[in-house]
TORKOL-4160 file (C-alpha; in steps of 0.2 Angstrom, whole numbers, padded with zeros to 4 digits, m for minus):
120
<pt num="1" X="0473" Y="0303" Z="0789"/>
<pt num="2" X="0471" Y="0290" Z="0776"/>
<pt num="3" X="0484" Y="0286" Z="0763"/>
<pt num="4" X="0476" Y="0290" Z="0744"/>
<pt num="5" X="0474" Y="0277" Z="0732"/>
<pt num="6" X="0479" Y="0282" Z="0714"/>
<pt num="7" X="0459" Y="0286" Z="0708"/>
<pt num="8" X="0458" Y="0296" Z="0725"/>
<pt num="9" X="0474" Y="0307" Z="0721"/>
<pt num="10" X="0463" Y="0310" Z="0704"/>
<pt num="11" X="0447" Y="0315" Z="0710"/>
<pt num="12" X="0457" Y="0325" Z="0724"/>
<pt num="13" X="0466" Y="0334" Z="0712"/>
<pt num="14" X="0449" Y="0341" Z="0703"/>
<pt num="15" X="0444" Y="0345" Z="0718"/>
<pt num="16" X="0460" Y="0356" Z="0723"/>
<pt num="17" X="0458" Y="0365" Z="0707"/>
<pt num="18" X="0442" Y="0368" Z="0705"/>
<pt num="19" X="0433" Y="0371" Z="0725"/>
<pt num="20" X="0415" Y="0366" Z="0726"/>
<pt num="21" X="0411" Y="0358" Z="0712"/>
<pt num="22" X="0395" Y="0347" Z="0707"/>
<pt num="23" X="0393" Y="0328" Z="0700"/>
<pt num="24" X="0394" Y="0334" Z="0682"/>
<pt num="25" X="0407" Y="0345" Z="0684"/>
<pt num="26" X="0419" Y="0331" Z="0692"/>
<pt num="27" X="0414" Y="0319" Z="0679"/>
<pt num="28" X="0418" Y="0331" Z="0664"/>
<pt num="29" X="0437" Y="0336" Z="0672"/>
<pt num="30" X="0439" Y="0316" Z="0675"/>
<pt num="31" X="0433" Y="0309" Z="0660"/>
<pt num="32" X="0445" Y="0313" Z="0648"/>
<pt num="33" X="0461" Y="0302" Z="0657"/>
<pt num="34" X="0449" Y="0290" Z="0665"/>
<pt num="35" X="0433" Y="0285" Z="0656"/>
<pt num="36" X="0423" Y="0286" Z="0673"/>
<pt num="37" X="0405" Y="0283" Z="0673"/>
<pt num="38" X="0393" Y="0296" Z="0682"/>
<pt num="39" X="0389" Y="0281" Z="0693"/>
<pt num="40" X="0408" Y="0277" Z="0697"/>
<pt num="41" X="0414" Y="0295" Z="0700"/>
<pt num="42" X="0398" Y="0295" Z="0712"/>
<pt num="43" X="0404" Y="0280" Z="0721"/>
<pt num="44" X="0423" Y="0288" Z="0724"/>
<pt num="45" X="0414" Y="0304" Z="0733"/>
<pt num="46" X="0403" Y="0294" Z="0743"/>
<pt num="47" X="0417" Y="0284" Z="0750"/>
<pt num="48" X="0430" Y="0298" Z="0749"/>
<pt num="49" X="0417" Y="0309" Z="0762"/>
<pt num="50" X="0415" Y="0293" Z="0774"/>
<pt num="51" X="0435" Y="0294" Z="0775"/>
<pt num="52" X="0434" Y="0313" Z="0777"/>
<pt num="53" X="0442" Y="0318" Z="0762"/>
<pt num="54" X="0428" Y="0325" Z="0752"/>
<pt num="55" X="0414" Y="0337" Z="0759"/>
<pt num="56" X="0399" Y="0341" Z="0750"/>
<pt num="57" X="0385" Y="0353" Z="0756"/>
<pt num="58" X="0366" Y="0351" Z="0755"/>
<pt num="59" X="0360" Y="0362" Z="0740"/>
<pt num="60" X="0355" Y="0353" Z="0723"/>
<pt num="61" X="0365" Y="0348" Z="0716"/>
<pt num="62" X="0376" Y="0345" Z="0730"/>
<pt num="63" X="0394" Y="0352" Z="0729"/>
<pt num="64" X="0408" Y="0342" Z="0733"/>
<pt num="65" X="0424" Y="0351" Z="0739"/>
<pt num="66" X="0440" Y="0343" Z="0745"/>
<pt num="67" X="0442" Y="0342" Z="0768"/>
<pt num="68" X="0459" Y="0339" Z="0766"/>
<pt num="69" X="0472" Y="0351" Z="0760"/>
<pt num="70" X="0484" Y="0345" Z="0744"/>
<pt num="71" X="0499" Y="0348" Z="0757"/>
<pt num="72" X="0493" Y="0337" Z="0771"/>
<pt num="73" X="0490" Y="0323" Z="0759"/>
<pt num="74" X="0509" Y="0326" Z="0752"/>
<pt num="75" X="0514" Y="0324" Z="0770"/>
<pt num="76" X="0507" Y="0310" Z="0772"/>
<pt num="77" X="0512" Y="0300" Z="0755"/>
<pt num="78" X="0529" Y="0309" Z="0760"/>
<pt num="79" X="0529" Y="0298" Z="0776"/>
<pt num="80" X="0522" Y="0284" Z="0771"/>
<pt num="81" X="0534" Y="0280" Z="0756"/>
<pt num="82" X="0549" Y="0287" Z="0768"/>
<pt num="83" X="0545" Y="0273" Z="0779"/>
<pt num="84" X="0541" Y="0258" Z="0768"/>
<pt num="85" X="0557" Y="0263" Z="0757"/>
<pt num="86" X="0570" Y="0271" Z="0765"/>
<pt num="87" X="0565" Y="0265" Z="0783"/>
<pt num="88" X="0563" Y="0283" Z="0791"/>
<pt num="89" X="0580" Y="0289" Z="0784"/>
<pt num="90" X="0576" Y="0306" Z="0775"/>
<pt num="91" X="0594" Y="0304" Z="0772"/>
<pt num="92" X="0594" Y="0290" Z="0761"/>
<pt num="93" X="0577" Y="0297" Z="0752"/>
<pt num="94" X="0590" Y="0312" Z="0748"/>
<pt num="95" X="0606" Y="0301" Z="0743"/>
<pt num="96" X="0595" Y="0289" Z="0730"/>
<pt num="97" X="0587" Y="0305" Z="0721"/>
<pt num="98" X="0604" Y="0313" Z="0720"/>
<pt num="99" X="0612" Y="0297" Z="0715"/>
<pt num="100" X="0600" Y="0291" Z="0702"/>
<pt num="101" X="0600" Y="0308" Z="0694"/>
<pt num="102" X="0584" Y="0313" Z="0698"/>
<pt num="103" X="0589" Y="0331" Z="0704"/>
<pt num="104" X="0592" Y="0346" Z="0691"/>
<pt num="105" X="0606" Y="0357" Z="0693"/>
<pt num="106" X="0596" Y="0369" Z="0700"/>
<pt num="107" X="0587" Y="0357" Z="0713"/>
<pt num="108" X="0603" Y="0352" Z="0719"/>
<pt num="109" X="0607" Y="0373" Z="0724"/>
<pt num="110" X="0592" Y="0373" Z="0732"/>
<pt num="111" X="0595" Y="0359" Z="0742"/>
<pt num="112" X="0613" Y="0364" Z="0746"/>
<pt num="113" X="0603" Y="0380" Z="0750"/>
<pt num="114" X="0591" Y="0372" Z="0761"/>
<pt num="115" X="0604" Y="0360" Z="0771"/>
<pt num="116" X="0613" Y="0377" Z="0772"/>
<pt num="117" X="0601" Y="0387" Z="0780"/>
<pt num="118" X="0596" Y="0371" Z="0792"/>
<pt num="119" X="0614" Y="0372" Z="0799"/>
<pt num="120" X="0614" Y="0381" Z="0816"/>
């Protein structure tokens, strides 16, 4: 699969929420945080379906659903960043969140929870 752009996460996200939706109804969910033309919005599912990220069936007007699943495109940014950043090392991903804080006291019990119940 292909690694999202920022603008792709955004039309994505629509798309999660909101299942087979048509031109006008992407633009008006997007336009509020990005100002996207019609015409620009258009060009993001054209390319976005020639990547297989976006479907769209033949009615009029077409409706434009995402292929992908929100959890396959985590797993994917998850990878990538663990492999540019912490050079594969899950372990190092874990230690700079807990190091720099980024982990609630709750998080933490989960994660102690998780590590736990990984333990054979």
């Amino acid at each position: 699969m292909t690694r999202l752009t920022d603008s792709e996460w955004r039309v994505m996200e629509v798309l999660w929420n909101g299942g087979g939706l048509h031109l006008g109804q992407i633009l008006e969910a997007l336009s509020p945080q990005t100002g996207w033309s019609r015409t620009t919005v258009h060009t993001y599912l054209t390319r976005m379906m020639a990547k297989g990220l976006v479907t769209a069936d033949g009615g009029m007007p077409k409706r434009y659903a995402a292929a992908v699943s929100r959890e396959q495109c985590g797993e994917e940014q998850r990878k990538d960043l663990l492999e540019r950043v912490y050079r594969g090392s899950a372990g190092q991903l874990v230690a700079a969140f807990v190091r720099d804080g980024g982990l609630s006291r709750e998080e933490r019990e989960e994660l102690r929870r998780l590590l736990d119940e990984m333990e054979v």
